[in-house]
C-alpha positions in Angstrom: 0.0 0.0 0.0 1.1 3.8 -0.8 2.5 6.1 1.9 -0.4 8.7 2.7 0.7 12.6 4.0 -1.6 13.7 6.6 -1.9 17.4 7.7 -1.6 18.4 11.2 -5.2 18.2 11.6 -5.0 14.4 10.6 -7.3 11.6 12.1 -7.3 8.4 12.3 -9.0 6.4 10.6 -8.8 2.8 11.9 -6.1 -0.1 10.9 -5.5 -0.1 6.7 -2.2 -1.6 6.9 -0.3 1.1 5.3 2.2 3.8 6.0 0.5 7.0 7.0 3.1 10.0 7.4 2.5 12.9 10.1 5.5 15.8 9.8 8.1 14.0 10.8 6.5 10.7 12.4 5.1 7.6 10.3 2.5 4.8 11.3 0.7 2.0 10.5 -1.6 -0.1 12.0 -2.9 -3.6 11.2 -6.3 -3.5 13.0 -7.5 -7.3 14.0 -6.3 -9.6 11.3 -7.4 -13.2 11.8 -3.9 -15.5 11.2 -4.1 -19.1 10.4 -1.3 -21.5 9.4 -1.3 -19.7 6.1 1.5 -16.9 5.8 -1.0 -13.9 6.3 0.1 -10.0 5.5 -0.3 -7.8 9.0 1.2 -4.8 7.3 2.6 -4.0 4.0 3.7 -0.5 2.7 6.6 1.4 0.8 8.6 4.2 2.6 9.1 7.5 1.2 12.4 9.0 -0.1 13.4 9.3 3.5 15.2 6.9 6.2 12.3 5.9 8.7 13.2 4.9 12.0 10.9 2.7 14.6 9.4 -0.1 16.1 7.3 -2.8 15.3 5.1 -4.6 17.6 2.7 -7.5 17.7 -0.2 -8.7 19.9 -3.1 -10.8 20.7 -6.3 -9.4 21.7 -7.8 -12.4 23.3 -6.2 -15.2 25.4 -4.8 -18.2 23.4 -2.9 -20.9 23.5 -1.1 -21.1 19.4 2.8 -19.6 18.9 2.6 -17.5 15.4 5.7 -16.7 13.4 6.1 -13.2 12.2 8.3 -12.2 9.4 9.7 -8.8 7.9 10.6 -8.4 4.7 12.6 -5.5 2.9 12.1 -5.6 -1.1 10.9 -9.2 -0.2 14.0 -9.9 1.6 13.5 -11.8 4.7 15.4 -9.5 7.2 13.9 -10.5 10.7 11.3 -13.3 11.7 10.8 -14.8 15.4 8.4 -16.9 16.9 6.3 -15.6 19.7 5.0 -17.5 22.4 1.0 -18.4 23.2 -0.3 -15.3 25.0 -0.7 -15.8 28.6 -3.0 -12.9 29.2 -5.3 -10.8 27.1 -3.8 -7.6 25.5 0.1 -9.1 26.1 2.2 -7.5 23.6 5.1 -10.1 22.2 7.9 -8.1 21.3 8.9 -4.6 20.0 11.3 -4.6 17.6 13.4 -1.9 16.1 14.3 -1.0 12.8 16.6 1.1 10.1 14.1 1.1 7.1 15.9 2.8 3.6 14.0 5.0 1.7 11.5 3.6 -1.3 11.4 0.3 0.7 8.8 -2.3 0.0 8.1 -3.1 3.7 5.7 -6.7 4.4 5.0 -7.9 7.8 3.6 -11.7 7.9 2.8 -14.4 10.4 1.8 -17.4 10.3 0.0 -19.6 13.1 2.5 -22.8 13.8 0.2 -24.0 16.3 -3.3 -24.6 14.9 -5.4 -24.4 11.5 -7.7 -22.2 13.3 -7.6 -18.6 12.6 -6.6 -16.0 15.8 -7.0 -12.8 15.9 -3.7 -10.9 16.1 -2.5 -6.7 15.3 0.2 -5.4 14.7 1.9 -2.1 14.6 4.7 0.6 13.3 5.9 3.9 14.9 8.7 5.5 13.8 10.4 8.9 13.0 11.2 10.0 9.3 14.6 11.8 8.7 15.3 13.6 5.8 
């Protein structure tokens, strides 16, 4: 999905899975995706003609018991992937990563549920800082 420049009067909208740009400050936000042992896209967007700095971060919104392995990929190069652990409690976040994203990259952000067939509903998120 296409980077989108917001005003400073900007709201938001809800999860869309793309890159939304704010003055100096970039986001995106998955909403509830239902993951099953198919590889499913949380996020996918390009980055501007600027370096982005930030995090990504995962989560479950309701308790359950499956691991899910989450993959980024820069220009469709796997760069990071991890598996997180069954959520022990609602709302537990899994990990935060950080990252050094190049300008006019193609960014993807899977997972895939390695414990069950059954869909579970997952989000995921980017924050970061634009410089350039």
């Amino acid at each position: 999905m296409a980077k989108e420049k917001l005003g400073s009067n900007a709201t938001f909208t809800g999860g869309n899975k793309g890159l939304s740009i704010l003055d100096e400050y970039a986001y995106a936000y998955s909403g509830i995706v239902s993951v099953n042992n198919s590889e499913t896209t949380l996020l996918e967007f390009t980055t501007p003609n600027q370096v982005i700095k930030g995090y990504f971060q995962n989560g479950m919104p309701i308790d359950q018991s499956d691991n899910m392995l989450h993959k980024l990929y820069l220009n469709g190069v796997l760069v990071f992937g991890y598996t997180s652990p069954s959520a022990s409690e609602t709302s537990t976040p899994w990990g935060m990563y950080q990252a050094l994203i190049p300008p006019n990259t193609l960014v993807k952000l899977t997972a895939t549920n390695t414990g069950s067939s059954s869909g579970r509903d997952i989000t995921a998120d980017f924050v970061g800082r634009v410089y350039g």
